[in-house]
C-alpha positions in Angstrom: 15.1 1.1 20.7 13.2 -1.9 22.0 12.2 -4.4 19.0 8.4 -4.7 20.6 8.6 -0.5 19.8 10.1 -0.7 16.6 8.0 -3.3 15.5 4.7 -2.0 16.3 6.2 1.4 14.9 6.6 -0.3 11.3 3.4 -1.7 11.4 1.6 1.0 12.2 3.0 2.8 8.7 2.5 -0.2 7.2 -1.3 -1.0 8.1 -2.3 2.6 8.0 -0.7 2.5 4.6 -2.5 -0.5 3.1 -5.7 1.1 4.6 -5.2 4.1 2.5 -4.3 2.0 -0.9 -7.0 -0.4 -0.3 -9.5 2.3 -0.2 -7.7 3.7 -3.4 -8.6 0.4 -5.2 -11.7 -0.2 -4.2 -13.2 3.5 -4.7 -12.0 3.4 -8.2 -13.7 0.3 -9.3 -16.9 0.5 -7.7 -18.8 1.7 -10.5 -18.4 0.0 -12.5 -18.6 -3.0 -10.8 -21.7 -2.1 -9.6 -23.0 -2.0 -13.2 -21.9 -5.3 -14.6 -24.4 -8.4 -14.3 -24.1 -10.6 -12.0 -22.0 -13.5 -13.6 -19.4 -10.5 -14.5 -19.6 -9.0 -11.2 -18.9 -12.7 -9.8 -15.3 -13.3 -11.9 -14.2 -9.5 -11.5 -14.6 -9.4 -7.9 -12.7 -13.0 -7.8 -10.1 -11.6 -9.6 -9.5 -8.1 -8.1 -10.1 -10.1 -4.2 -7.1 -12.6 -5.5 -4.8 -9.0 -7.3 -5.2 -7.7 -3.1 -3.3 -10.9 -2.0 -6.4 -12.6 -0.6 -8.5 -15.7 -1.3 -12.3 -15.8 -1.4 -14.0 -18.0 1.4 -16.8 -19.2 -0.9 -17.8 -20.0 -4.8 -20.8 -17.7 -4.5 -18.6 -14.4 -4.0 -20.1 -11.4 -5.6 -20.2 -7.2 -5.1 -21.2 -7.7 -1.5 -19.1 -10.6 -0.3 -16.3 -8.1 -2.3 -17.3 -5.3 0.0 -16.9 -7.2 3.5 -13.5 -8.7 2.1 -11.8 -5.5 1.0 -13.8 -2.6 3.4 -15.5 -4.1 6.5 -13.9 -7.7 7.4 -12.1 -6.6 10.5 -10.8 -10.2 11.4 -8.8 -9.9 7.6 -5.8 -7.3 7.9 -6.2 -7.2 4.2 -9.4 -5.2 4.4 -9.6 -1.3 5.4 -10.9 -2.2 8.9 -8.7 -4.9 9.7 -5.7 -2.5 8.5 -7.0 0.1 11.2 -7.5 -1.9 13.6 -4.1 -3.4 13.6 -2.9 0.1 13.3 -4.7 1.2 16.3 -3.4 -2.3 18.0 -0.2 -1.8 17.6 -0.4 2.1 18.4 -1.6 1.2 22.1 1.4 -1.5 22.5 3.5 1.4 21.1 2.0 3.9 23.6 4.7 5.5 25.2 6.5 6.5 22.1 3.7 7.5 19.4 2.2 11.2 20.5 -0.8 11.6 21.8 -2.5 13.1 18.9 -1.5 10.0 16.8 -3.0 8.4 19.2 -6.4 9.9 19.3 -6.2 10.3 15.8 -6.2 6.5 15.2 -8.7 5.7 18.2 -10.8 7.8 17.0 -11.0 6.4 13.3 -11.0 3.1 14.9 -14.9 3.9 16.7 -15.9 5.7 13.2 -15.3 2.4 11.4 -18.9 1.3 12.2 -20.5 4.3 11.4 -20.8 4.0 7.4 -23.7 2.0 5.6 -22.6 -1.4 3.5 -23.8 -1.0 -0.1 -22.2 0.5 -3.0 -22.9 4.3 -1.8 -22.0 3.8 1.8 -18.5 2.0 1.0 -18.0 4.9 -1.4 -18.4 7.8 1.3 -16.5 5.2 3.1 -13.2 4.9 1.1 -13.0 8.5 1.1 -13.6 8.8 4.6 -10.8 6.7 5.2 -8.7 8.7 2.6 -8.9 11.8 5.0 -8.4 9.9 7.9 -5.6 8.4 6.8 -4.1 11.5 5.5 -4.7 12.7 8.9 -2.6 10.1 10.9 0.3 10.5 8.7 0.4 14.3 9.0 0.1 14.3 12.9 2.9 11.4 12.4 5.2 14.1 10.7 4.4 17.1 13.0 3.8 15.6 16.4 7.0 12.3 16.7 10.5 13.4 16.7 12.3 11.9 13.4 14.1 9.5 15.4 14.4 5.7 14.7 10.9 5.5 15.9 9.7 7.3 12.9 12.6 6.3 10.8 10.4 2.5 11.3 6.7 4.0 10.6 8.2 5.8 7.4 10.0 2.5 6.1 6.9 0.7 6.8 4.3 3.0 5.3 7.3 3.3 2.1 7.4 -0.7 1.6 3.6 -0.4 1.9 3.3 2.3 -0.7 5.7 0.4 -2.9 3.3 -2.4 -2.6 -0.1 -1.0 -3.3 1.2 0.9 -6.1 2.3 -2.5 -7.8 -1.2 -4.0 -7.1 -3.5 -1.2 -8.1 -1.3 -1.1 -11.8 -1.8 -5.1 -11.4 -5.4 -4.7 -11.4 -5.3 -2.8 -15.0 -4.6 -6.8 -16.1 -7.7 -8.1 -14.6 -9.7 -5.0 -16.0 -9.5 -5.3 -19.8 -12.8 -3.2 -20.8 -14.0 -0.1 -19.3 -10.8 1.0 -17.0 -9.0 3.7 -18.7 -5.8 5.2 -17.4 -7.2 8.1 -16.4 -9.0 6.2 -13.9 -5.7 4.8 -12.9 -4.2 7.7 -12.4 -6.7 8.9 -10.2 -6.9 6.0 -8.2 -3.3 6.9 -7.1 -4.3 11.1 -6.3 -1.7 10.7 -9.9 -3.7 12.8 -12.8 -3.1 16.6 -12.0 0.6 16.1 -11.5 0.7 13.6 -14.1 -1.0 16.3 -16.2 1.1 18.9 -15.2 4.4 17.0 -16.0 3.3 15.9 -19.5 1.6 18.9 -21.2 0.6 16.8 -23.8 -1.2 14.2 -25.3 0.0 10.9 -23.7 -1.0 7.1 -23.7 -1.0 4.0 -21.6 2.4 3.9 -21.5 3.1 7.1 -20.1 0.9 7.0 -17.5 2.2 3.4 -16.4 6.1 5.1 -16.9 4.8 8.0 -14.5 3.4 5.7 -11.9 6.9 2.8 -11.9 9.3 5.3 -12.2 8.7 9.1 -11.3 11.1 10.2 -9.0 9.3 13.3 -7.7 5.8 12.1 -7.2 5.4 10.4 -3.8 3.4 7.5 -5.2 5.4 6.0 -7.9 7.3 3.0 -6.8 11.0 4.4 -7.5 10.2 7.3 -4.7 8.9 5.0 -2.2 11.3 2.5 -2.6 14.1 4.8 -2.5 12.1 6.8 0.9 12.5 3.0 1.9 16.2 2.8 1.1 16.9 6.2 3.1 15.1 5.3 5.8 17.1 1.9 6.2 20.5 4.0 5.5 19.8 6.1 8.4 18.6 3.1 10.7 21.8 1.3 10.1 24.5 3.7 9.1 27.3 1.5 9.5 29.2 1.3 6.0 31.8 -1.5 4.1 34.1 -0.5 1.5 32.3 -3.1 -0.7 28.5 -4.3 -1.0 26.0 -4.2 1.6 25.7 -5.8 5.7 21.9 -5.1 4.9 20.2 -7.2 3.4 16.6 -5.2 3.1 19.0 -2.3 1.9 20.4 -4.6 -0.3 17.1 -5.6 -1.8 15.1 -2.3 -2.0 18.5 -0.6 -3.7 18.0 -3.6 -6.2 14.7 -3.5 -7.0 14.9 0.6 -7.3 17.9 0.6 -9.7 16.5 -2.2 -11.7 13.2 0.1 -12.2 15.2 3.7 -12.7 18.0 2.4 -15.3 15.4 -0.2 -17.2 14.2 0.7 -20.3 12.6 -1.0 -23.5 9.5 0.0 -26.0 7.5 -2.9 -24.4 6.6 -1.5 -20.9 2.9 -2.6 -21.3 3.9 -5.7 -22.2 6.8 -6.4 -19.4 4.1 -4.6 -16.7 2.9 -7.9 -14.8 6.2 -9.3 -15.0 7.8 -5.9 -13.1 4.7 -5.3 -10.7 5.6 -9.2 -9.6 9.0 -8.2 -9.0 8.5 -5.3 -6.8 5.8 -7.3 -4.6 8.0 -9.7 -4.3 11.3 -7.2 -3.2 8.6 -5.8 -0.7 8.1 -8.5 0.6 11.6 -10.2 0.8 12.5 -6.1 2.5 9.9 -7.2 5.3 11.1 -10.0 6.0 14.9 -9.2 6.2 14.0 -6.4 8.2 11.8 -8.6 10.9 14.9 -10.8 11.1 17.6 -7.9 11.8 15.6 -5.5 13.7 12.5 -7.4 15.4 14.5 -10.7 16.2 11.3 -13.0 14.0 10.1 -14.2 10.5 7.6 -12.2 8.8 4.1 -13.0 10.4 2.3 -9.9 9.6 2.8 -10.1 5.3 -0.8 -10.6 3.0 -2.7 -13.2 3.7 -1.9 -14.0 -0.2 1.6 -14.7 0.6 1.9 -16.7 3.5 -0.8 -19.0 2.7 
């Protein structure tokens, strides 16, 4: 497959991806940000703008500065519109390979982008506007493409992705320390019924955060996207050595996974930041091996946070 293809292929899963889990975030904090004063609403929205891997662009960055950064900002690929948009970019460069319903599917979310009020009530039918939509692309992704190396990219990218927004949605429990309950988190990752429905009993912070790092059935824990990351690297390369790995993103993700599945201690809460730093960083260090050995170039697509 032609780099330009694969490329574009990874970044569509990718952008679509961070899209969704950007939405996620945002949807489940915009109460109560909207109900703190002003001087609260000012270092929150700071804090939660720096958790998404960006910078603000002024001192005077409140709720509504917040909402362009995050929802509307279509020059940023951090924010929801600037994801889509890339997606959709890289879709028509990709042409001849994605289907024609994925196609539509993204040009068509790509004209509604404009179509949704700014404030606090418009951004909330927003995010879960974009939560459909993006649920959309990826199931005319699985039903309409052949699973060939073509969709073997757009599921590792929208896997690393995953990875990725899981680790910075449980980073923002850190810069929430009144108000945002676990339940809330779980939520925020489409988490509490099965979470629920797995414990079947009373449960703290520390199960949910357990359920979230290291589930291995629910799609949105780390361990299950990092190891859909690891399969979908195994089949892209299937070549094989009696000892270690040619790989080096295989190498990484496999890493990062096992350290995650076989770690265990009685301070989880404690060790959180510390692990959600580690998986951002394996993400990232996965991307970047994988522009090198597939797409022929450094990483120049990562958060704006981490090439800055």
């Amino acid at each position: 497959m032609l780099s330009r293809i694969a490329e574009s292929l990874f970044w569509i899963g990718r952008y679509v991806e961070r899209a969704d889990g950007t939405a996620r975030i945002l949807d489940v904090h915009l109460e109560r940000l909207n109900h703190l004063p002003p001087s609260e609403q000012h270092s929150v929205a700071q804090e939660l703008l720096g958790v998404m891997g960006a910078r603000p662009d002024k001192e005077d960055f409140g709720l509504t500065e917040l909402l362009h950064a995050l929802a509307y900002d279509r020059s940023n690929a951090t924010s929801i519109a600037g994801s889509l948009g890339a997606a959709r970019e890289n879709a028509r460069r990709a042409r001849e390979t994605v289907s024609s319903s994925l196609w539509e599917c993204l040009n068509t979310t790509y004209y509604g982008l404009s179509q949704h009020r700014k404030d606090v009530v418009g951004t909330y039918r927003f995010c879960n506007w974009v939560l459909e939509r993006t649920a959309m692309v990826r199931g005319l992704a699985d039903t309409t493409m052949s699973h060939d190396e073509g969709w073997l990219f757009m599921v590792l990218g929208r896997s690393l992705e995953r990875a990725d927004m899981t680790a910075r949605m449980l980073s923002t429990r850190e810069v929430h320390t009144a108000g945002m309950s676990w339940v809330n988190m779980l939520r925020c990752a489409g988490a509490y019924e099965s979470f629920l429905r797995t414990r079947r009993a009373a449960f703290d912070e520390r199960h949910a955060a357990e359920f979230l790092l290291m589930d291995r059935l629910f799609p949105r824990s780390i361990v299950y996207a990092l190891r859909d990351a690891d399969e979908a690297l195994a089949k892209l390369d299937p070549s094989d050595t009696r000892v270690g790995f040619i790989n080096d993103a295989r190498r990484i993700v496999g890493q990062a996974r096992t350290f995650l599945e076989f770690h265990r201690t009685d301070d989880l809460m404690v060790e959180l930041p510390e692990h959600m730093e580690r998986v951002q960083k394996a993400v990232a260090q996965t991307s970047d091996a994988v522009s090198r050995k597939y797409f022929n170039k450094a990483d120049e697509q990562a958060w704006v946070g981490e090439v800055s």
